[in-house]
C-alpha positions as CSV (number, residue, x, y, z in Angstrom):
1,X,-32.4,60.6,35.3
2,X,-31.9,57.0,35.2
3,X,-33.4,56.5,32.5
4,X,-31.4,58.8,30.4
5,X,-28.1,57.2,32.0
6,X,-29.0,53.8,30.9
7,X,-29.8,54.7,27.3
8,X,-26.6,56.5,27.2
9,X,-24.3,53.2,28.9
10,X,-25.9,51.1,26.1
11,X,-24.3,53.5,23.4
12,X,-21.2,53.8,25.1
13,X,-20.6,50.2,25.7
14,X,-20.3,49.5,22.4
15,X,-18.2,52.3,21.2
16,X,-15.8,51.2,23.8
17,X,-16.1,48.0,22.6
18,X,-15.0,49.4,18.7
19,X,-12.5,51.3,20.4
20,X,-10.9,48.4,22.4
21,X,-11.1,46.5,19.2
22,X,-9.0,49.5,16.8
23,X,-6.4,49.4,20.2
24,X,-5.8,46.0,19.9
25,X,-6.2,45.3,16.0
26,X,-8.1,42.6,16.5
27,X,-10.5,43.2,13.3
28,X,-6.9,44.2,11.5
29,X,-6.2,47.1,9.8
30,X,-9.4,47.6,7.0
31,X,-12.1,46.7,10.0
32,X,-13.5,49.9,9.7
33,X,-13.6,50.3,6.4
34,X,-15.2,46.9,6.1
35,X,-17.9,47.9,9.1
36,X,-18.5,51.4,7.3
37,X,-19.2,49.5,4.1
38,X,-20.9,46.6,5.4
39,X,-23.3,49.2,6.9
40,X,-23.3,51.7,4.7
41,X,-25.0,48.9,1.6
42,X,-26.5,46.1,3.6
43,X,-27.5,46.7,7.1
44,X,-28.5,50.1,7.0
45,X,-31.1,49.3,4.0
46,X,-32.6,46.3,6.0
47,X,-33.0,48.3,9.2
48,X,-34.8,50.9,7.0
49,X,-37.1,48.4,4.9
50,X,-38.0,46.6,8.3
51,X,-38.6,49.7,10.1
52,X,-41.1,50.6,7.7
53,X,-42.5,47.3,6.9
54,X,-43.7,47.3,10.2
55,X,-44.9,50.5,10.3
56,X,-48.4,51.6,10.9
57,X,-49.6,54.3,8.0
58,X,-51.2,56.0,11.3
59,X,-47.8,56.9,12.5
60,X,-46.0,58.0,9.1
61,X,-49.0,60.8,9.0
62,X,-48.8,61.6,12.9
63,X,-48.5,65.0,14.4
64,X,-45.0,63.6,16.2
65,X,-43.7,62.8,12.8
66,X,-44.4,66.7,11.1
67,X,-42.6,67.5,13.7
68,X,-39.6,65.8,13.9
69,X,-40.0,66.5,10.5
70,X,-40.2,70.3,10.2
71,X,-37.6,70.3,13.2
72,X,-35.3,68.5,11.4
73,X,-35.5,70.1,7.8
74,X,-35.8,73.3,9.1
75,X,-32.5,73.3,11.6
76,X,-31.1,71.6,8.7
77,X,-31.8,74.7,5.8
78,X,-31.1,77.0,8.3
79,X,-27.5,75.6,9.6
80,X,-26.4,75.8,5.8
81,X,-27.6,79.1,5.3
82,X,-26.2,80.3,8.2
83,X,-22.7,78.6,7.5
84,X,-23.1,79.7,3.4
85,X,-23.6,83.7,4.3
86,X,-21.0,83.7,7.1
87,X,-18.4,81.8,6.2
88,X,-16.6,80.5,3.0
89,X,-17.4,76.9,3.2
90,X,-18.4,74.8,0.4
91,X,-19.4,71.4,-0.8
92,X,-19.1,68.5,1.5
93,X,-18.3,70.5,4.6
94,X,-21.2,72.7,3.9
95,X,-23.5,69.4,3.7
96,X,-21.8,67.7,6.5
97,X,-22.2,70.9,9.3
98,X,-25.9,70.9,8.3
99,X,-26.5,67.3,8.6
100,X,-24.4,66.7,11.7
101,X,-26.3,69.8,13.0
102,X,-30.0,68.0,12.1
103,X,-30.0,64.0,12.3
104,X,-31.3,62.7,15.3
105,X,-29.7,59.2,16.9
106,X,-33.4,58.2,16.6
107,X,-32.3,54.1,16.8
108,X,-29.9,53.3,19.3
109,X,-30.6,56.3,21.2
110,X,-34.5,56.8,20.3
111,X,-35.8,53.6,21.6
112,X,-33.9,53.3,25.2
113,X,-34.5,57.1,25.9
114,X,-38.5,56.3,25.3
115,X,-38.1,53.0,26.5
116,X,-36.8,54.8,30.0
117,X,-37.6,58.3,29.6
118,X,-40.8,58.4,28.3
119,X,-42.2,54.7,29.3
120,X,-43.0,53.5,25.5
121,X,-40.5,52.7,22.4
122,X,-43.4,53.8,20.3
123,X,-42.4,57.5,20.8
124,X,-39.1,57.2,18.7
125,X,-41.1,55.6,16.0
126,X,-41.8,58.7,14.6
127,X,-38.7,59.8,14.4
128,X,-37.0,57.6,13.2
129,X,-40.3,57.1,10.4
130,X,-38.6,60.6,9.4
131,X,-35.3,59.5,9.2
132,X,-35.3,56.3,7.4
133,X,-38.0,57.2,4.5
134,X,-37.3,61.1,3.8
135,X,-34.4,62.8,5.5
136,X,-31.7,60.2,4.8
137,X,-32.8,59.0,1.6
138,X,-32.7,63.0,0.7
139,X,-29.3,64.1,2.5
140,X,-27.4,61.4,1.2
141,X,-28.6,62.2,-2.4
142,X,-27.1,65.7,-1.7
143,X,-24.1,64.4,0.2
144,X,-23.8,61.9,-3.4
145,X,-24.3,65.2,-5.8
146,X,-21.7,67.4,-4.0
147,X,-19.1,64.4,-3.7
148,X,-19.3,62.8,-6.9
149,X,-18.9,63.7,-10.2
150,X,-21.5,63.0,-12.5
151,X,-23.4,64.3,-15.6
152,X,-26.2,66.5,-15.1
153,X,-29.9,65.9,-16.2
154,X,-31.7,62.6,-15.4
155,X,-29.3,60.3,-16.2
156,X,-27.2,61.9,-13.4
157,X,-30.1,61.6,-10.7
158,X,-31.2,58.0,-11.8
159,X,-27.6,57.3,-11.2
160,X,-27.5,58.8,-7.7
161,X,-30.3,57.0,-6.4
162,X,-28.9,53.7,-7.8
163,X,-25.9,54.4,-5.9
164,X,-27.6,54.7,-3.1
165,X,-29.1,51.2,-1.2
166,X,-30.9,53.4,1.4
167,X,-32.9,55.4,-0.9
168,X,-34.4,52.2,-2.5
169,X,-34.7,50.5,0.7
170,X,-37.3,53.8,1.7
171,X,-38.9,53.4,-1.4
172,X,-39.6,49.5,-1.7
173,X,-40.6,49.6,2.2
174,X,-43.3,53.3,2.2
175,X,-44.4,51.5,-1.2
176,X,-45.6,48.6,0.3
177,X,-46.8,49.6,3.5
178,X,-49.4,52.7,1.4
179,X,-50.2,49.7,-0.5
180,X,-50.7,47.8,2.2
181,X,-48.8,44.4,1.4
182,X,-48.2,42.3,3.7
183,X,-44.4,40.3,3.5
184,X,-44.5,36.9,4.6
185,X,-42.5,36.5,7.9
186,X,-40.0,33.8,6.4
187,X,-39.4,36.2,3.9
188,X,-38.6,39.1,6.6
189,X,-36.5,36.6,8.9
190,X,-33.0,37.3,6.5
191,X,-33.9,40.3,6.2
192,X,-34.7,40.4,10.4
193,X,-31.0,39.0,11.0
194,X,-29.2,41.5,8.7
195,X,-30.9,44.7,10.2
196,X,-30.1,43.9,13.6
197,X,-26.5,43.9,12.7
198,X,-26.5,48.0,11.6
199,X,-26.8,49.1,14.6
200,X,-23.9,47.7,16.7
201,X,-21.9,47.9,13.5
202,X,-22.4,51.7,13.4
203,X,-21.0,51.7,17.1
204,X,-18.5,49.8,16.6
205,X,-17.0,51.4,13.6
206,X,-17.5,54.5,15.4
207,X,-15.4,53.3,18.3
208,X,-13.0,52.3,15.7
209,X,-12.5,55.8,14.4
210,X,-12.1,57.1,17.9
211,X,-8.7,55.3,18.7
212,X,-5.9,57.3,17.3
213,X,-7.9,60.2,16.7
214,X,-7.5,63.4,18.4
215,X,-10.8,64.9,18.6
216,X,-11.3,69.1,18.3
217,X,-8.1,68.6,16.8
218,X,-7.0,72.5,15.9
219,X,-5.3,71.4,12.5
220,X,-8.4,69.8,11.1
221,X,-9.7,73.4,10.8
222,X,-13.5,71.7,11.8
223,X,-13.7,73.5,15.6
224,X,-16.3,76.2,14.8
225,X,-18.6,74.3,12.3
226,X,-18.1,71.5,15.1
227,X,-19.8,73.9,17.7
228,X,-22.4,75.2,14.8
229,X,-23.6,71.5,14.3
230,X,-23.5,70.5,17.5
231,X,-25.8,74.4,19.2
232,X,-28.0,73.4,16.3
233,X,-28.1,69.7,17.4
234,X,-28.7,70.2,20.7
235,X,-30.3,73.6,21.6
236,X,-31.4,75.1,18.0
237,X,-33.4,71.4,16.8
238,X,-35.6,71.1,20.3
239,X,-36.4,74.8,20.6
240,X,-38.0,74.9,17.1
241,X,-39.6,71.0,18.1
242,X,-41.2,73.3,21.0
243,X,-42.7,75.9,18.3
244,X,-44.0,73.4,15.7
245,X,-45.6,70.9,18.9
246,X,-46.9,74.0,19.9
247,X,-48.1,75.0,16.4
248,X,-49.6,72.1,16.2
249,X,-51.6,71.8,19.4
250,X,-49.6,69.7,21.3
251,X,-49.8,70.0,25.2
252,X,-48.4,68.6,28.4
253,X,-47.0,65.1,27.7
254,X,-47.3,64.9,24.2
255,X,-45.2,68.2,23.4
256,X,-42.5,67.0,26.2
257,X,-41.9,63.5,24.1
258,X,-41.4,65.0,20.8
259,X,-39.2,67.4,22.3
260,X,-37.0,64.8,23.7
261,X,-36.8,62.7,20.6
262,X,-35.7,65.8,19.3
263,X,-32.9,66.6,21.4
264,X,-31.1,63.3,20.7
265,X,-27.8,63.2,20.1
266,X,-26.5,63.5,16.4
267,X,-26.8,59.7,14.5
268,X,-24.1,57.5,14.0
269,X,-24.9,56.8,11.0
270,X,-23.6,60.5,9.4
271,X,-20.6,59.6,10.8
272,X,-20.9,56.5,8.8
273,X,-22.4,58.3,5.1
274,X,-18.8,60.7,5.8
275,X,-16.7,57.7,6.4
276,X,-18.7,56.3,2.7
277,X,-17.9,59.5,0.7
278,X,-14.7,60.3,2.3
279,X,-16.9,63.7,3.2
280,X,-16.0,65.9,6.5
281,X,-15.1,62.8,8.8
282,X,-13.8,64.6,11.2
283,X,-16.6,66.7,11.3
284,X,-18.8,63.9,12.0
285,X,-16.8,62.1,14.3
286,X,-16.3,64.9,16.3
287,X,-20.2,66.2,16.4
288,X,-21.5,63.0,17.2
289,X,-19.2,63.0,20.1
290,X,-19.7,66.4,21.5
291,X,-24.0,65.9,21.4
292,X,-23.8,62.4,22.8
293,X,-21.9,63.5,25.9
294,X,-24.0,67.4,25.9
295,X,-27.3,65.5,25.3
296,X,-27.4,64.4,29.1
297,X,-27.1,67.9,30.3
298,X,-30.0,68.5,27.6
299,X,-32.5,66.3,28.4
300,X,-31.7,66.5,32.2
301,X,-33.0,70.3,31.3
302,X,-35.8,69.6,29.2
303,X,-37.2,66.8,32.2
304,X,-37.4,69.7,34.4
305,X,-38.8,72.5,32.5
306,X,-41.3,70.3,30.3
307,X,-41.3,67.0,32.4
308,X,-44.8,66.1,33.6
């Protein structure tokens, strides 16, 4: 119990601090956009490249990471079918409901919750593994075809992935570390310094958004896909982490970590990839608010029945 509180204060504390900072304008009245940005290009694409610089090939093929994996891509496909056959929403908020529904807070949230949950950061490693080299690289490629307009055929895909930092970032970083190339720690240290700015920059320019917003808000037309993102988020992505741990002959402890990881709270850093494309903010906001204040009740849940 503690454990999860303390993660949770960390995450808070900042986004207090972004919201403290839109309520006195103190960053002025582009700070977000500048954060978003800032993020979205340069921090984001470190954090990725380091995370999987330092990676070890062990963990990128590990039975944690198929199933954060298959958990995520599968509550993902299944949230957009869903929302496709029942409703008549398209394009970006079709994207966005699927990914808010399916991205796990694997960083700020991943490492304190197996820090003080589980007793090692190594458990979110997998996770976040996921994350940085296959499911963001691919949903904001999707989130890039369904926003912007470009020409179809290669020249329209080469041009996607050059618009996107992150997907090179995963590339350059899972290239190296197959290869087994080892950087040179002064050549790292910049790239160090600029990664540990994305995280605290996501939270703060989340903050940000929250002052002057009115969350659930009945004219942004968002409530229902708000709740289908956020049941698939929360109760949906760990039940199918159960089958695949399961599946996959995972037991006891082992099955209960995955699980948590997997009932994380939805990543800042959709919020942020709406905020780029001007895609569903709302959407995002909102979601990532609703799972990190449901996640508690979640995990409180999942200690009890799976705790050992």
């Amino acid at each position: 119990m503690s454990g999860v509180l303390a993660g949770f204060f960390i995450v808070w504390a900042m986004i207090g601090v972004g919201w403290v900072a839109g309520r006195t304008g103190v960053l002025g009245p582009h700070g977000r956009y500048v954060l978003n940005r800032s993020t979205f290009f340069i921090a984001s694409p470190a954090l990725i490249l380091v995370g999987l610089l330092e990676a070890d090939v062990r963990e990128v093929l590990s039975k944690p990471m198929l199933v954060a994996g298959i958990s995520g891509l599968l509550t993902g496909a299944l949230v957009l079918l869903a929302v496709a056959l029942l409703t008549e929403r398209r394009g970006a908020d079709l994207v966005m409901t699927a990914i808010s529904g399916s991205v796990v807070n694997g960083a700020n949230m991943g490492f304190p919750i197996a820090a003080y949950v589980l007793g090692d950061i190594s458990h979110a490693l997998p996770v976040i593994l996921f994350q940085q080299a296959v499911y963001t690289p691919l949903y904001l490629f999707v989130l890039h075809r369904v926003t912007v307009e470009d020409s179809p055929g290669l020249g329209g895909v080469l041009r996607s992935v050059v618009a996107n930092p992150t997907i090179i970032a995963s590339a350059v970083g899972l290239l190296l570390v197959l290869a087994g190339v080892k950087v040179p720690p002064v050549v790292l240290e910049p790239v160090h310094s600029l990664a540990n700015m994305a995280i605290p920059a996501m939270l703060l320019a989340y903050g940000l958004s929250l002052y002057g917003s009115r969350p659930l808000a009945k004219d942004d037309g968002y409530r229902g896909l708000i709740a289908v993102a956020s049941s698939s988020k929360l109760l949906l992505m760990p039940v199918i982490a159960v089958g695949v741990g399961l599946l996959l002959g995972l037991r006891g402890s082992s099955l209960y970590e995955v699980v948590v990881m997997a009932a994380l709270p939805t990543a800042q850093n959709v919020y942020v990839a709406a905020a780029r494309y001007r895609a569903s903010e709302n959407l995002a906001r909102d979601t990532v608010l609703i799972t990190t204040i449901g996640t508690v009740l979640v995990l409180l849940v999942i200690s009890a029945v799976l705790g050992v």
